[in-house]
MIKOLNU-532263 format. One record per residue (C-alpha): residue number from 1; x, z, y; residue in three letters. Coordinates in steps of 0.2 Angstrom, whole numbers, padded with zeros to 4 digits, always signed. Each point is the difference from the previous one (the first is absolute). Layout:
PT    i      X      Z      Y   aa
PT  NUM      X      Z      Y  ALA
...
% end
This chain:
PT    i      X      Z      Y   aa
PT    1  -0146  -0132  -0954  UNK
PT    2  -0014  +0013  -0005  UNK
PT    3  -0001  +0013  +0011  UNK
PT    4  -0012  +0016  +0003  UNK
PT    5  -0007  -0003  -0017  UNK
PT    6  -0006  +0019  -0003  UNK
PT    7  -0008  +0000  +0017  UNK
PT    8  -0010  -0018  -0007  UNK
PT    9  -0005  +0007  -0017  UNK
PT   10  -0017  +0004  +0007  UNK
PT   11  -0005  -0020  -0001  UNK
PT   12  +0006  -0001  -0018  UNK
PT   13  -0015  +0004  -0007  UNK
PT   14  -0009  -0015  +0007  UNK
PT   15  +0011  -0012  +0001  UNK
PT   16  +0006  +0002  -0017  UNK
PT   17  -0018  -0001  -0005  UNK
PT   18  -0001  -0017  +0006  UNK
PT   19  +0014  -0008  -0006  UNK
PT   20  +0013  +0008  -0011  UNK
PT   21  +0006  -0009  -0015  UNK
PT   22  -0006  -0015  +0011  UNK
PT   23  +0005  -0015  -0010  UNK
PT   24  +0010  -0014  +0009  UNK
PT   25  -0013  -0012  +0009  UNK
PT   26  +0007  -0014  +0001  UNK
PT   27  -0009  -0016  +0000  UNK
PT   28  +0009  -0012  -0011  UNK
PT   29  -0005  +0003  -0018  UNK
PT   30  +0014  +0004  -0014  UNK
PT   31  +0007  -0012  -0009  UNK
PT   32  +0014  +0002  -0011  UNK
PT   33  +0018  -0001  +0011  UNK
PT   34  +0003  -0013  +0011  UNK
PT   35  +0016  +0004  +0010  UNK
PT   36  +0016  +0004  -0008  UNK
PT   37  +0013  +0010  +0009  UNK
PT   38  +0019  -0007  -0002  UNK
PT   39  +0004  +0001  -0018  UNK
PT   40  +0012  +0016  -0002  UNK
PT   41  +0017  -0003  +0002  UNK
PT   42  +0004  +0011  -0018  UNK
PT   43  -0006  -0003  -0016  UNK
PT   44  +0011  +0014  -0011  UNK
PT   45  -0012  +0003  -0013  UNK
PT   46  -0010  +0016  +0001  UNK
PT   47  -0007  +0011  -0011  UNK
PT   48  -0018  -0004  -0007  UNK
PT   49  -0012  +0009  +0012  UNK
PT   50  -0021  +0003  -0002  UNK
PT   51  -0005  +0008  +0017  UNK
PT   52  -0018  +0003  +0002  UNK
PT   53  -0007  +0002  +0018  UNK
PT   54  -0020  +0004  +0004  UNK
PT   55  -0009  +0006  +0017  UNK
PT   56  -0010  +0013  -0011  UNK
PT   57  -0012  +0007  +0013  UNK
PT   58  +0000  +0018  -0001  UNK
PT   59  -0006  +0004  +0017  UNK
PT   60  -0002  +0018  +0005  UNK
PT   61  -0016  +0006  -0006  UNK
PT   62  +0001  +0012  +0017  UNK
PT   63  -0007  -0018  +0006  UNK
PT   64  -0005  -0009  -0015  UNK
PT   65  -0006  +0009  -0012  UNK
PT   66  -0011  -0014  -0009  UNK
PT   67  +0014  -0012  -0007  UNK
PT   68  +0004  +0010  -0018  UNK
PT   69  +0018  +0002  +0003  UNK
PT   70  +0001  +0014  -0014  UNK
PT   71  -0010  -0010  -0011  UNK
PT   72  +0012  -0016  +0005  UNK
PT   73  +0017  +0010  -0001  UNK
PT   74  -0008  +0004  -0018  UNK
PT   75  -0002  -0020  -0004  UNK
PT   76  +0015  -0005  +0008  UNK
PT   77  +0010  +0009  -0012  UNK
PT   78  -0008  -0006  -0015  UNK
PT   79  -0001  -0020  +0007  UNK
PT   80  +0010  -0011  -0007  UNK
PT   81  +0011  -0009  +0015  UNK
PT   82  +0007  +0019  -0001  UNK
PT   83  +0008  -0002  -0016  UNK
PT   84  +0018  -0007  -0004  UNK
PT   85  +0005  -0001  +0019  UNK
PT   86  +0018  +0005  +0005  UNK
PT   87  -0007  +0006  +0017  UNK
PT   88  -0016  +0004  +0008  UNK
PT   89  -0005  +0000  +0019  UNK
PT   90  -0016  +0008  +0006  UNK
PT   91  -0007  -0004  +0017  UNK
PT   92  -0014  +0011  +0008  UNK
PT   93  +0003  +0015  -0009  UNK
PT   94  -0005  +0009  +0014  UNK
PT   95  -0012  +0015  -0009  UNK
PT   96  +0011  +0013  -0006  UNK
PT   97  -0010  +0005  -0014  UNK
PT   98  -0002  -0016  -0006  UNK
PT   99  +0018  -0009  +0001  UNK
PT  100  +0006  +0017  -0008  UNK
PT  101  -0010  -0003  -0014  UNK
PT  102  +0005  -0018  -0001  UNK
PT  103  +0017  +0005  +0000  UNK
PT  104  -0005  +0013  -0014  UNK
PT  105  -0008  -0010  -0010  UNK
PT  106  +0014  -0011  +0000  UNK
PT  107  +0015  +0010  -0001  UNK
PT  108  +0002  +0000  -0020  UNK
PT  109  +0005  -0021  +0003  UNK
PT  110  +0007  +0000  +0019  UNK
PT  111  +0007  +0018  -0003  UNK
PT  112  +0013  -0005  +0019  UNK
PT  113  -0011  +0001  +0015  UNK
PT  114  +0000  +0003  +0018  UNK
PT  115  -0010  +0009  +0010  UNK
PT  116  -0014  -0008  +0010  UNK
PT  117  +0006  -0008  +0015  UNK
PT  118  +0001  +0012  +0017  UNK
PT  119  -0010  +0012  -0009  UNK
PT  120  +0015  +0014  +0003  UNK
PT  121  +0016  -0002  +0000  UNK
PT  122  +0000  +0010  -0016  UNK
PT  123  +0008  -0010  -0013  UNK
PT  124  +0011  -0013  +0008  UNK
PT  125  +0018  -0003  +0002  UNK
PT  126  -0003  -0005  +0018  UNK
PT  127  -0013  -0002  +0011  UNK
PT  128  +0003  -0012  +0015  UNK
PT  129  -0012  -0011  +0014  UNK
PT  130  -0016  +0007  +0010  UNK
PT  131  -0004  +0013  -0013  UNK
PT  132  -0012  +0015  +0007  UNK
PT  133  -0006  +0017  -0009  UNK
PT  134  -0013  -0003  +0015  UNK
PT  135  -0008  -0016  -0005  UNK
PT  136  -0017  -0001  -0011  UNK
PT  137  +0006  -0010  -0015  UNK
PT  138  +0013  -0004  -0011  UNK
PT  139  +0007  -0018  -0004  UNK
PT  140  -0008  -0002  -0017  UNK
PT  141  +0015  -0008  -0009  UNK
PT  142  +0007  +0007  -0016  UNK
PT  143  +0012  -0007  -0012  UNK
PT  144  -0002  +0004  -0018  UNK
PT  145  +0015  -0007  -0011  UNK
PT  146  +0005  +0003  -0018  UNK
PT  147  +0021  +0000  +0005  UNK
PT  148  +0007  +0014  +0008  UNK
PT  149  -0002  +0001  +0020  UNK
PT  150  +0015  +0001  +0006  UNK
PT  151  -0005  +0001  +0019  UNK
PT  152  -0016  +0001  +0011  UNK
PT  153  +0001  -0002  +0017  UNK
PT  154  -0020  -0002  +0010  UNK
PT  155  +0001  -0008  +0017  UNK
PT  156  -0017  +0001  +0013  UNK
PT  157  -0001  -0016  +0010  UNK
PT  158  +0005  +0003  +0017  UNK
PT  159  -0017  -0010  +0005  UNK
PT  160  -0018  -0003  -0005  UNK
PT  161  -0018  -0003  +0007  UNK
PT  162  -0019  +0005  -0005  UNK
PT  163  -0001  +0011  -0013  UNK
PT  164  +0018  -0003  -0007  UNK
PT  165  +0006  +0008  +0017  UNK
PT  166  -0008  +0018  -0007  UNK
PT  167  +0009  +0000  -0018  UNK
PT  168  +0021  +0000  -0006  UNK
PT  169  -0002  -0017  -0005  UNK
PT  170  +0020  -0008  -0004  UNK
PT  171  +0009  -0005  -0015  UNK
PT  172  +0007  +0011  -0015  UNK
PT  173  +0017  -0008  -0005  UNK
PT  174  +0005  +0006  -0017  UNK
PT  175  +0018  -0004  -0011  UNK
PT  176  -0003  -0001  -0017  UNK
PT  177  +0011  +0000  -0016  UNK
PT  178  -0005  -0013  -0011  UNK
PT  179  +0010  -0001  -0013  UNK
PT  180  +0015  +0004  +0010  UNK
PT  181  -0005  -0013  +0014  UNK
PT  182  -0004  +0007  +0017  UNK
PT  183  -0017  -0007  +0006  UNK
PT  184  -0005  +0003  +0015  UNK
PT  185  -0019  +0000  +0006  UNK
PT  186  -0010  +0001  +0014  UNK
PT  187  -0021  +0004  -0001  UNK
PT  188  -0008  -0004  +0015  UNK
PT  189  -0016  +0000  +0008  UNK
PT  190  +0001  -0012  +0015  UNK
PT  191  -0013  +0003  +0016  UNK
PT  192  -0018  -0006  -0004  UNK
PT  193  -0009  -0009  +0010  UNK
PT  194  -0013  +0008  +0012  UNK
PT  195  -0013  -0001  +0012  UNK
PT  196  +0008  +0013  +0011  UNK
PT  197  +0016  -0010  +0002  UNK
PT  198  +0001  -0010  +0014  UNK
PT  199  +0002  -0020  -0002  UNK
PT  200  +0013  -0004  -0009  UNK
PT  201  +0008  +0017  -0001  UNK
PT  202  -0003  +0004  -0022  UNK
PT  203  +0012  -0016  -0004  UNK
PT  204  +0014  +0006  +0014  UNK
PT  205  -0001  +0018  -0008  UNK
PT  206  -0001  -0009  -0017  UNK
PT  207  +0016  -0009  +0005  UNK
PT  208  +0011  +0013  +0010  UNK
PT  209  -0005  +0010  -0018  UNK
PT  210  +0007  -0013  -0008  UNK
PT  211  +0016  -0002  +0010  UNK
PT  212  +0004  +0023  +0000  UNK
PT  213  +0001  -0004  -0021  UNK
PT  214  +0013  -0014  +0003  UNK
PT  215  +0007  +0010  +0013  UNK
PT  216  -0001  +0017  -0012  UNK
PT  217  +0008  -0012  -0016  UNK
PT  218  +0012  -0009  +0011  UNK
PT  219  +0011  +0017  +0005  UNK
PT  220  +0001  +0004  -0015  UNK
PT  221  +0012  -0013  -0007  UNK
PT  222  -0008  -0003  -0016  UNK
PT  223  +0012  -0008  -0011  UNK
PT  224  -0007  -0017  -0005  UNK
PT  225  +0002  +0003  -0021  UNK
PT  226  -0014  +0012  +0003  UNK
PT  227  -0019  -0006  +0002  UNK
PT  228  -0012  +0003  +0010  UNK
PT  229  -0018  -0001  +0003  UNK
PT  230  -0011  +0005  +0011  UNK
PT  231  -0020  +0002  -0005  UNK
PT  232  -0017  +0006  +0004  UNK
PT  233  -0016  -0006  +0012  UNK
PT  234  +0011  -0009  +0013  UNK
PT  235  -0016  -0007  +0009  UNK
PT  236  +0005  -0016  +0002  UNK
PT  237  -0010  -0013  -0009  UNK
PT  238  +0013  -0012  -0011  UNK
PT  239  -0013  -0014  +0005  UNK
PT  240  +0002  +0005  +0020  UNK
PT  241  +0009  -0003  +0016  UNK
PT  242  +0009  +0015  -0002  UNK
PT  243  +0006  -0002  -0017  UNK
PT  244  +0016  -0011  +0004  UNK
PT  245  +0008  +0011  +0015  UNK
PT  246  -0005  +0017  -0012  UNK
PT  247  +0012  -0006  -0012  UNK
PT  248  +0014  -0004  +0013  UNK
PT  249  -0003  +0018  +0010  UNK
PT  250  +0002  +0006  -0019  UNK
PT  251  +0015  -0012  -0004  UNK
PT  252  -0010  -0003  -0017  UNK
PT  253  -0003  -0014  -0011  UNK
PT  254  -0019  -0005  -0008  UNK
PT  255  -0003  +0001  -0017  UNK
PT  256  +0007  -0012  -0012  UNK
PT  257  -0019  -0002  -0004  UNK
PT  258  -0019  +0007  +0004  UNK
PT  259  -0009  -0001  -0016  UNK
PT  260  -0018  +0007  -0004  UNK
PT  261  -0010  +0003  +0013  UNK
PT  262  +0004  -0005  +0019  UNK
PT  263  -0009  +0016  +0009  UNK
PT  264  +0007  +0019  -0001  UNK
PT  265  -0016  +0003  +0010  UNK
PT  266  -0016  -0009  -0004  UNK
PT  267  -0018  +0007  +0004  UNK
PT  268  -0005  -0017  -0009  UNK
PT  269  +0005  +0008  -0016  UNK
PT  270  +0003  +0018  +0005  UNK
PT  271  -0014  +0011  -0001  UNK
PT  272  +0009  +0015  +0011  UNK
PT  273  +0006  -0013  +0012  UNK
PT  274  -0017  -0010  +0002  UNK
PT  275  -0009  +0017  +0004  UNK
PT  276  +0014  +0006  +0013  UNK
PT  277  +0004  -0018  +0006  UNK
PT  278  -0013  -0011  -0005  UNK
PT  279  +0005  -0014  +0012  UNK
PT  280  +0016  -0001  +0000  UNK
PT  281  +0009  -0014  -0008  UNK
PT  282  +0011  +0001  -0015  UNK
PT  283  +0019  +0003  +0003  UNK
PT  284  +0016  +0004  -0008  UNK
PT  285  +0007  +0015  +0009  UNK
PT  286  +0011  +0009  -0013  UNK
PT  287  +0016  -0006  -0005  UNK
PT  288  +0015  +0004  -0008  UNK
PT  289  +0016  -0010  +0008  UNK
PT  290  +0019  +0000  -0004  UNK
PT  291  +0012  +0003  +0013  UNK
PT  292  +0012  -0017  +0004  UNK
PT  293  +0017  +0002  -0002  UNK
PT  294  -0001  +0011  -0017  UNK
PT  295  -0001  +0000  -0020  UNK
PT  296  -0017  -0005  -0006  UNK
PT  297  -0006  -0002  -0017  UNK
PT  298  -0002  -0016  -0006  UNK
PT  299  -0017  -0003  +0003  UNK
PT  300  -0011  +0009  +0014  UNK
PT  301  -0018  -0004  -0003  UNK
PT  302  -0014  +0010  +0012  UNK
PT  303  -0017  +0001  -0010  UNK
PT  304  -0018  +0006  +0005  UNK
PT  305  -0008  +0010  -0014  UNK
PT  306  -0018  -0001  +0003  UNK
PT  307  -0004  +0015  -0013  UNK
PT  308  -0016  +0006  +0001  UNK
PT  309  -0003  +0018  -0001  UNK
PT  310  -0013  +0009  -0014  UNK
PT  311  -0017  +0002  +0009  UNK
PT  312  +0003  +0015  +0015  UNK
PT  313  -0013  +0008  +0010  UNK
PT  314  -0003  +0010  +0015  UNK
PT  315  -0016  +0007  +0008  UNK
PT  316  -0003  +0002  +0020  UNK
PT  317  -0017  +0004  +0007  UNK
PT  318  -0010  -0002  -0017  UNK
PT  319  +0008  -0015  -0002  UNK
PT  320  +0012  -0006  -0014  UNK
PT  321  +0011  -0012  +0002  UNK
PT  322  +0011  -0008  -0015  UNK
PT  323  +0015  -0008  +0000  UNK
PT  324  +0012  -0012  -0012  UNK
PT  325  +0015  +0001  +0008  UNK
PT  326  +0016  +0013  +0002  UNK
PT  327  +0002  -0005  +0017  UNK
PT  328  -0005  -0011  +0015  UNK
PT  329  +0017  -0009  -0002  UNK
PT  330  +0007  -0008  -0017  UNK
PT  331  +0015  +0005  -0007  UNK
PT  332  +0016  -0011  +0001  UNK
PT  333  +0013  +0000  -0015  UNK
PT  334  +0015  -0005  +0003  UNK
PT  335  +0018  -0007  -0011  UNK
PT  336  -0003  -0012  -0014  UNK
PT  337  -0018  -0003  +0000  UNK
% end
């Protein structure tokens, strides 16, 4: 468990400043899935679903203040793997000023949306887990939907280490009406991997995360004629060791199919990525999963968008430096695609 987090918030500025938003590190490289969880048990037909899920990088400029993220929040809104989605889910909206303008900007088309994730508690039907007034930084997940919310609970992990131990990283599980159907999500950011975790310690976090949302789900009975799906920057390369026992800790099946790309995360391809990580290996960390046991649509497809972004620029010590891209992590659509 965390404990004496106010008292700790002195190190956050310099251990943050090392490695949040640390993508997974990994070694194997992505590759489209290659282990399937038990097929699921229910196959009632669901409603058509387009859910959207993208780590935007929108550090706080308190600590970053180089990456754009107004600028970004701007050319989010006007991409286009933000148009015609049912649901989406930002990851690392972490800069008030920014995700509130991303939210903004998007409001006229995603006109339900929670709050950011352990920001307050302002704004949410419950509020459950680890979460602290006290600690630094908020979670950074915020749903966006186009059907009425009918329920927002967020829940802070009970445990985390590096820089994740200084923010309300959890899940924010949202019930939707679509269309008279009850959908249930969950938008997650899962622990990242970091150099201030001991050996081993990011993937036992990353999986005892993983078990407190099939814990959180499991209690609440669910009926099985109602889908869900949980989504976001799980951590967890499709392509790696960790891949098959996420989806069992989550009691999720993989996608029907991986088509585009292979990598959500890719400094090969990736101009932001390559100038934060420029030796890291390409992976596939973000994900959107349906639950076993409950209605799915009839085809659940997970797709990397590598969208490149108009030309962006930022300046730091006399020097400018321009980027291509939205994000240092692709999008990934999922439903029918």
């Amino acid at each position: 468990m965390r404990h004496g987090r106010a008292a700790a918030a002195c190190a956050f500025v310099l251990l943050i400043a090392s490695s949040a938003g640390a993508a997974g590190t990994g070694t194997a490289t992505a590759s489209p899935t290659a282990t399937a969880a038990a097929a699921p048990t229910v196959t009632t037909a669901a409603p058509p679903l387009r859910l959207v899920t993208s780590n935007v990088m929108m550090l706080p400029r308190t600590l970053y203040p180089n990456w754009g993220q107004l600028q970004r929040a701007d050319l989010i809104a006007a991409s286009g793997y933000v148009q015609g989605a049912d649901v989406l889910v930002f990851q690392e909206a972490f800069d008030n000023g920014a995700s509130d303008r991303l939210q903004a900007n998007l409001r006229s088309r995603y006109p339900y949306q929670t709050p950011v994730l352990g920001r307050s508690k302002s704004g949410w039907d419950r509020t459950e887990g680890a979460y602290s007034s006290l600690t630094p930084e908020d979670g950074g997940v915020t749903v966006l939907s186009k059907w009425p919310i009918l329920e927002k609970v967020q829940h802070v992990y009970g445990d985390a280490c590096g820089a994740d131990w200084f923010s309300n990283k959890g899940f924010v599980y949202v019930v939707l009406d679509v269309n008279g159907t009850r959908v249930h999500v969950v938008g997650t950011h899962t622990q990242a991997d970091d150099s201030a975790c001991g050996s081993g310690e990011a993937a036992g976090v990353r999986s005892a995360q993983n078990r407190e949302i099939d814990a959180f789900l499991d209690a609440r009975a669910i009926p099985a004629a109602e889908p869900v799906v949980i989504v976001g920057d799980l951590n967890t390369d499709a392509g790696g060791a960790e891949y098959a026992g996420m989806l069992a800790d989550l009691d999720v099946a993989a996608p029907d199919a991986d088509p585009g790309p292979a990598a959500s995360f890719d400094p090969a391809t990736n101009s932001v990525a390559y100038d934060r990580y420029p030796d890291e290996p390409a992976q596939r960390l973000d994900h959107a999963l349906l639950r076993n046991g409950h209605a799915r649509p009839a085809r659940w497809n997970n797709r990397v968008v590598d969208e490149h972004s108009p030309l962006w620029s930022v300046t730091s010590w006399g020097t400018t430096y321009t980027f291509d891209d939205y994000s240092d992590h692709y999008p990934v659509v999922a439903g029918d695609v």
